[in-house]
C-alpha positions as CSV (number, residue, x, y, z in Angstrom):
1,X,-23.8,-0.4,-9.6
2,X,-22.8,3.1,-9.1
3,X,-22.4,3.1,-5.6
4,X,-20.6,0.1,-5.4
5,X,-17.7,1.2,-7.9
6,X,-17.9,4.3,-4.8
7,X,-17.5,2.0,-2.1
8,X,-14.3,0.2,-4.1
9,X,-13.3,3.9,-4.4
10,X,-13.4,4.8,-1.2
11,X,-11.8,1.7,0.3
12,X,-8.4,2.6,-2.1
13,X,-8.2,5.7,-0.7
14,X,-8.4,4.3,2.7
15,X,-5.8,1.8,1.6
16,X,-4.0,4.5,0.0
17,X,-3.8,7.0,3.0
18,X,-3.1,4.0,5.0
19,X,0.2,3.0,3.2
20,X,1.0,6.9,2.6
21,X,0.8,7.8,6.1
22,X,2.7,4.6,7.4
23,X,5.1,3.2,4.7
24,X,8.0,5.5,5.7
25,X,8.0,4.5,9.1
26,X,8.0,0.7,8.7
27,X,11.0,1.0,5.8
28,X,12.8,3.1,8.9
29,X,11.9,0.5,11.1
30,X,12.4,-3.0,9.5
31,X,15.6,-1.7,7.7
32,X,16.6,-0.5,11.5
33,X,16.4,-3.9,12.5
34,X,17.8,-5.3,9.8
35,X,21.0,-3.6,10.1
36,X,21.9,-4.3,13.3
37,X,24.9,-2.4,14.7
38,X,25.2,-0.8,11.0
39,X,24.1,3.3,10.3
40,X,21.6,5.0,7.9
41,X,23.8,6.4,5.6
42,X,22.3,9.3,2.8
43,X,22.7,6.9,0.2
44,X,20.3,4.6,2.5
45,X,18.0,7.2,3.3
46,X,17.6,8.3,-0.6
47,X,17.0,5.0,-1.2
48,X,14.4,4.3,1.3
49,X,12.9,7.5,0.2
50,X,12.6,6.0,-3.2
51,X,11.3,2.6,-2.7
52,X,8.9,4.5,-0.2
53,X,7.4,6.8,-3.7
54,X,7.9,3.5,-5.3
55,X,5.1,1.5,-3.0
56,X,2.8,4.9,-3.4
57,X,2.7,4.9,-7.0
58,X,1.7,1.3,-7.1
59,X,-0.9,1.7,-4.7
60,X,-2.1,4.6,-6.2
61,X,-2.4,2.9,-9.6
62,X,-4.0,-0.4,-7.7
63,X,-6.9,2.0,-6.2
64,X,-7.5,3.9,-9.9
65,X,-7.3,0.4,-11.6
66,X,-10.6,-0.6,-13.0
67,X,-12.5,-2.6,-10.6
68,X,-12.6,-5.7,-13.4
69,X,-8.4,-5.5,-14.7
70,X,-6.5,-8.2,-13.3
71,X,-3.8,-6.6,-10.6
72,X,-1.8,-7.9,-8.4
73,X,-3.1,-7.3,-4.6
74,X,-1.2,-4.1,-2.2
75,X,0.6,-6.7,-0.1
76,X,2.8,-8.1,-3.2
77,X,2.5,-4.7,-4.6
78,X,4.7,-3.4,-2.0
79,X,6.6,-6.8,-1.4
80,X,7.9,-6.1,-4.9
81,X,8.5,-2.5,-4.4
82,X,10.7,-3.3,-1.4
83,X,12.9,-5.9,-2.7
84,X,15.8,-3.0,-4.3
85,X,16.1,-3.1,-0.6
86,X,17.9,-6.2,0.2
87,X,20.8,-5.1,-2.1
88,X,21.1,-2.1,-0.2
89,X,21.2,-4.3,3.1
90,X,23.6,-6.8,1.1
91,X,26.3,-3.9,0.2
92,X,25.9,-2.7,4.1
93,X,26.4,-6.1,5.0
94,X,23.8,-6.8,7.2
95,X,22.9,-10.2,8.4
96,X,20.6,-12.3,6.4
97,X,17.6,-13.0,9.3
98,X,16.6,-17.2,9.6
99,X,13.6,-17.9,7.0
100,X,11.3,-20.8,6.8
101,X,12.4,-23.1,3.8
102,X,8.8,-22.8,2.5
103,X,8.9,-18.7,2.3
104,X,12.4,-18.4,1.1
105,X,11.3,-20.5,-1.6
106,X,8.2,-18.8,-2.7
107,X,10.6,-15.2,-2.6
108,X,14.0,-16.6,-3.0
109,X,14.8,-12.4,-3.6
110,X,13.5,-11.2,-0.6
111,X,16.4,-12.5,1.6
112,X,16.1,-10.1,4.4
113,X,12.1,-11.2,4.9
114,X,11.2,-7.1,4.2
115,X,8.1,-8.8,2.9
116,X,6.9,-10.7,5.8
């Protein structure tokens, strides 16, 4: 049993270094595209920096959780973390991308689709 609570182990880390090494960029990115014609302001960038920790720290406590505790999975991990985000785009005023009826109702707060 052992080496199977090392294998889980060692897939979170993976997971972990994954998201760590890539999270920044793809908050950069889809916020980029987001925004349209609009700029990064330092206010934006604190913010992104934040929500980026934000997604870390709850990956990081995903991959130490217990194999057995009942956790919500990384991708709705970080769809949560990311949703502080659509305020930001909101007060910026950026436009509100199309969203199938069927995914705006299962995350009526992720207006922007950061999530998708």
């Amino acid at each position: 049993m052992e080496r199977d609570d090392e294998k889980f182990h060692a897939y979170g880390q993976q997971l972990l270094t994954g998201v760590s090494s890539s999270i920044r960029g793809w908050l950069n990115t889809t916020i980029s595209n987001r925004l349209g014609e609009a700029t990064f302001d330092h206010d934006l960038q604190r913010e992104l920096e934040q929500v980026s920790c934000d997604v870390e720290q709850s990956i990081t406590t995903l991959v130490n959780a217990d194999v057995d505790e009942p956790l919500s999975g990384p991708l709705e991990r970080i769809r949560r973390a990311v949703e502080p985000l659509n305020d930001a785009l909101d007060k910026r005023g950026a436009p509100q991308p199309a969203r199938d009826p069927v995914e705006a109702a299962m995350r009526p707060a992720d207006r922007y689709a950061l999530g998708r």
